[in-house]
C-alpha positions in Angstrom: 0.0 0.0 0.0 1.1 3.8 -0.5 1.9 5.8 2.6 1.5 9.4 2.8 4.1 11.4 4.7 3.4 14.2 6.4 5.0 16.3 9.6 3.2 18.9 12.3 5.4 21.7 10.1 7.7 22.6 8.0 11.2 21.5 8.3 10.6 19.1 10.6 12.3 16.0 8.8 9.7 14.2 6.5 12.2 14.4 3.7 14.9 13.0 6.2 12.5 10.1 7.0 11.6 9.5 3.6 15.3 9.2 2.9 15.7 6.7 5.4 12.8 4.7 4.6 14.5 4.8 0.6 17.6 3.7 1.4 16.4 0.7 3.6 13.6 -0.6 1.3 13.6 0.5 -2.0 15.9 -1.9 -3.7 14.1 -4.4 -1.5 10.2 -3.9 -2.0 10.7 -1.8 -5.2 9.2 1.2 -3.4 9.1 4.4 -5.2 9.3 8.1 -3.7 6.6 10.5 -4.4 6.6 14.6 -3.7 3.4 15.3 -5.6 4.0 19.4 -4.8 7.3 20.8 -4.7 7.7 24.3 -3.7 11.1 26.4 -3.8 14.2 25.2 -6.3 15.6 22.8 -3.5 13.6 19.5 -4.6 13.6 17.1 -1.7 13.3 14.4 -4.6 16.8 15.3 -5.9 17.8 15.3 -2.1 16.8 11.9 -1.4 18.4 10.7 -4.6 22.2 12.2 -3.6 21.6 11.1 0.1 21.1 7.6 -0.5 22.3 6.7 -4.4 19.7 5.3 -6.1 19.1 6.1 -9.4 15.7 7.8 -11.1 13.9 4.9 -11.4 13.0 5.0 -7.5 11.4 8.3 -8.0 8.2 9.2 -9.6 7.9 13.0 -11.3 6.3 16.0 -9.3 2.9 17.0 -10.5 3.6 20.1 -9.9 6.7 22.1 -9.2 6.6 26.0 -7.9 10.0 28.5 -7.9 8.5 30.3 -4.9 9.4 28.5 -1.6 6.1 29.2 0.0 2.4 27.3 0.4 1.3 25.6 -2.7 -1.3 27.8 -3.1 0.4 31.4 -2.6 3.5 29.8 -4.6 0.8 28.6 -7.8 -0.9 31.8 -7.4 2.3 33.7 -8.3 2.4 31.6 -11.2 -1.0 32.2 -12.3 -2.2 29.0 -11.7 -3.5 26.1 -9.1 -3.6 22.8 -8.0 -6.4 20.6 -9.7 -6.9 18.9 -6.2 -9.6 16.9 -8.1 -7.3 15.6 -10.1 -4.4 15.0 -7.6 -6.8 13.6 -5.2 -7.9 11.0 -8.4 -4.6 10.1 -8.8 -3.2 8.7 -5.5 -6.4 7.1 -4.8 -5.7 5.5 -7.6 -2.5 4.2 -6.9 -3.2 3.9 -2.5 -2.9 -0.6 -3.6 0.7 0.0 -4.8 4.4 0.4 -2.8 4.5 4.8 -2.8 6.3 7.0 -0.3 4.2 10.0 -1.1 5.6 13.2 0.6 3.0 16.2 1.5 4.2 19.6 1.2 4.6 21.4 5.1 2.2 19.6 7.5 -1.6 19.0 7.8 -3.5 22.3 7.5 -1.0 23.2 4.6 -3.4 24.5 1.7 -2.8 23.4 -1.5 -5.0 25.9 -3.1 -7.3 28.2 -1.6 -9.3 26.8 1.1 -8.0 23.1 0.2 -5.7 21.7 2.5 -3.3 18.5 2.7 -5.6 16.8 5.2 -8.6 17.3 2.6 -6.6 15.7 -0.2 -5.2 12.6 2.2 -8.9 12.0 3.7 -9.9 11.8 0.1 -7.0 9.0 -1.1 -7.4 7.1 1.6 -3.9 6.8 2.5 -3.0 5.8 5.6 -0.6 8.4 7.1 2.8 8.3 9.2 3.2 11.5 11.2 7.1 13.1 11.5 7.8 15.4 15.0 10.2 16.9 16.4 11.6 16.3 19.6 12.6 19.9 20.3 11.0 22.7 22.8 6.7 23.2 21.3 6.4 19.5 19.9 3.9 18.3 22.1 1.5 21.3 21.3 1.9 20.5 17.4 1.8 17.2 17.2 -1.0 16.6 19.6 -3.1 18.7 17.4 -2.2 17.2 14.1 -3.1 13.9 15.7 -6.8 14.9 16.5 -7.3 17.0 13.1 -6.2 13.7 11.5 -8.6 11.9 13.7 -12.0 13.7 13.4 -11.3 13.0 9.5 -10.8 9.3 10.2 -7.5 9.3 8.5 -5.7 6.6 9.4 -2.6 7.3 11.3 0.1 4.6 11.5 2.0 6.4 14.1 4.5 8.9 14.8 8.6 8.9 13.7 10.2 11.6 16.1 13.6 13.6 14.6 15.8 15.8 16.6 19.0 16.5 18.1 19.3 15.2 21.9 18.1 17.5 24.3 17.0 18.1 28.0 13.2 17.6 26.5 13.5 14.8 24.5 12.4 11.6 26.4 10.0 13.2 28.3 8.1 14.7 25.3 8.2 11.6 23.2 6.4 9.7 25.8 4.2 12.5 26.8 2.8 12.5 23.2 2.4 8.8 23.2 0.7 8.2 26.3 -1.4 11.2 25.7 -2.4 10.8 21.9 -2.5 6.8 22.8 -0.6 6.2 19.3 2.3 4.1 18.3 5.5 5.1 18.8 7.4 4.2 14.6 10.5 5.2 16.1 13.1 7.8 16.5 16.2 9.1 15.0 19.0 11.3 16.6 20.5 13.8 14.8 23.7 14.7 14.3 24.8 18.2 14.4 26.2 18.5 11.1 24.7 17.4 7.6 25.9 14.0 7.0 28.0 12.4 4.0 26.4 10.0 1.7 28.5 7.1 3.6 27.7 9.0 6.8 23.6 8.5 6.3 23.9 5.3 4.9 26.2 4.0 7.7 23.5 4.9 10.1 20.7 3.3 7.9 22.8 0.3 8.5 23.3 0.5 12.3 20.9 2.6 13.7 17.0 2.9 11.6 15.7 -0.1 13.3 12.9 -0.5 11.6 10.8 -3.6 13.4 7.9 -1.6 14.5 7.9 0.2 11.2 8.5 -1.8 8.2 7.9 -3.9 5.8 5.0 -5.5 7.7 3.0 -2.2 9.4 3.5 -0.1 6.4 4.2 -2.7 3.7 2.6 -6.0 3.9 
C-alpha cells in the first residue's frame, strides 16, 4: 500500500525520514518516492536521490513544481495557476494498492489551493498516514493537534517517527505524546549536528534505523 508522509510543520524532517525509509527498502520492495507538490528550487526528490544513491527509477515526477518556496497555493498563485486537487486527489487514490512513499508539502492544514488543504486531499486518497515530530521545545502542542485534526477525518494514522537532536526535553516529550495521543510510537532518530555524508547517512541506515515496529509488515505487507 502507499503511505502518505506528512509532519506537524515545516522542516521538521519528513524528507529526512523518507530518505531513510529509501535507502532501507527501496531496492528491497521496489518502493518508489513521491513529492506530488514541490515548492522552492531545492527539490527534496533530488535530495533523497544524492543522500542515499539510487538512481531515477525509485522516483516518480512531481505533479507540480513552484520557484516560490512558500504554500502551494500562494506559490501557484504567483504563477497564475492552481492545484487541480480533483485531479491529484484522483490520482493517488488511484495508486493507495501500490508500494508509494508520497511526501505532503509542510504539515496537515498546509493548503494546497485556496481553502483546500493536505488533510482534505489525504482523507480523500485514503492513504493511511505516518506523522514526522520533532523532539525539540513546542512538539507536544503540534503534534497533539495534528493527531486529532487527522482523527476527526478518520484518516488513518500509522504512528509517529520523532527527529531531533538530543536535548534536556527529548524523552520526556516523546512519551508524553504517546501516552497522551495513545498512538504508536514508529521510532526515532538522533540527529547529528552536522549534515551527514552519503556514507555518513547510509552507515546509520545500517546500524541505527531499526525499523521492526515500522517496516515492511505495518507499512508494507
Amino acid at each position: 500500500m502507499s503511505i502518505f508522509v506528512t509532519g506537524t510543520g515545516t522542516d521538521i524532517g519528513k524528507t529526512f525520514f523518507c530518505s531513510l525509509v529509501m535507502a532501507k527498502y527501496a531496492e528491497e520492495l521496489g518502493l518508489k518516492y513521491l513529492k506530488p507538490i514541490q515548492t522552492g528550487t531545492d527539490s527534496d526528490r533530488v535530495k533523497i536521490m544524492n543522500l542515499t544513491g539510487l538512481n531515477e527509477s525509485y522516483f516518480l515526477k512531481n505533479y507540480y513544481t513552484f520557484e516560490l518556496p512558500a504554500s502551494p497555493h500562494l506559490a501557484s498563485e504567483m504563477e497564475n495557476t492552481s492545484v487541480d486537487t480533483d485531479e491529484l486527489s484522483r490520482h493517488l487514490f488511484s495508486v493507495k494498492d501500490a508500494k508509494i512513499l508520497v511526501e505532503g508539502a509542510g504539515g496537515v492544514y498546509v493548503p494546497l489551493n485556496r481553502y483546500y488543504f493536505t488533510a482534505d486531499l489525504v482523507e480523500q486518497a485514503k492513504i493511511p498516514l505516518v506523522l514526522v515530530a520533532s523532539t525539540e521545545l513546542g512538539t507536544i502542542n503540534h503534534t497533539l493537534l495534528s493527531i486529532d485534526a487527522l482523527r476527526k477525518r478518520e484518516i488513518k494514522v500509522l504512528g509517529v517517527y520523532f527527529i531531533g537532536p538530543e536535548n534536556p526535553l527529548r524523552s520526556d516529550n516523546i512519551r508524553t505524546i504517546i501516552e497522551a495521543a495513545e498512538i504508536g510510537l514508529l521510532g526515532t532518530f538522533l540527529l547529528p549536528n552536522r549534515k551527514l555524508s552519503r556514507k555518513e547517512f547510509l552507515d546509520k541506515v545500517a546500524n541505527e534505523f531499526d525499523p521492526d515496529r515500522i517496516l515492511p509488515d505495518l507499512l508494507f505487507p
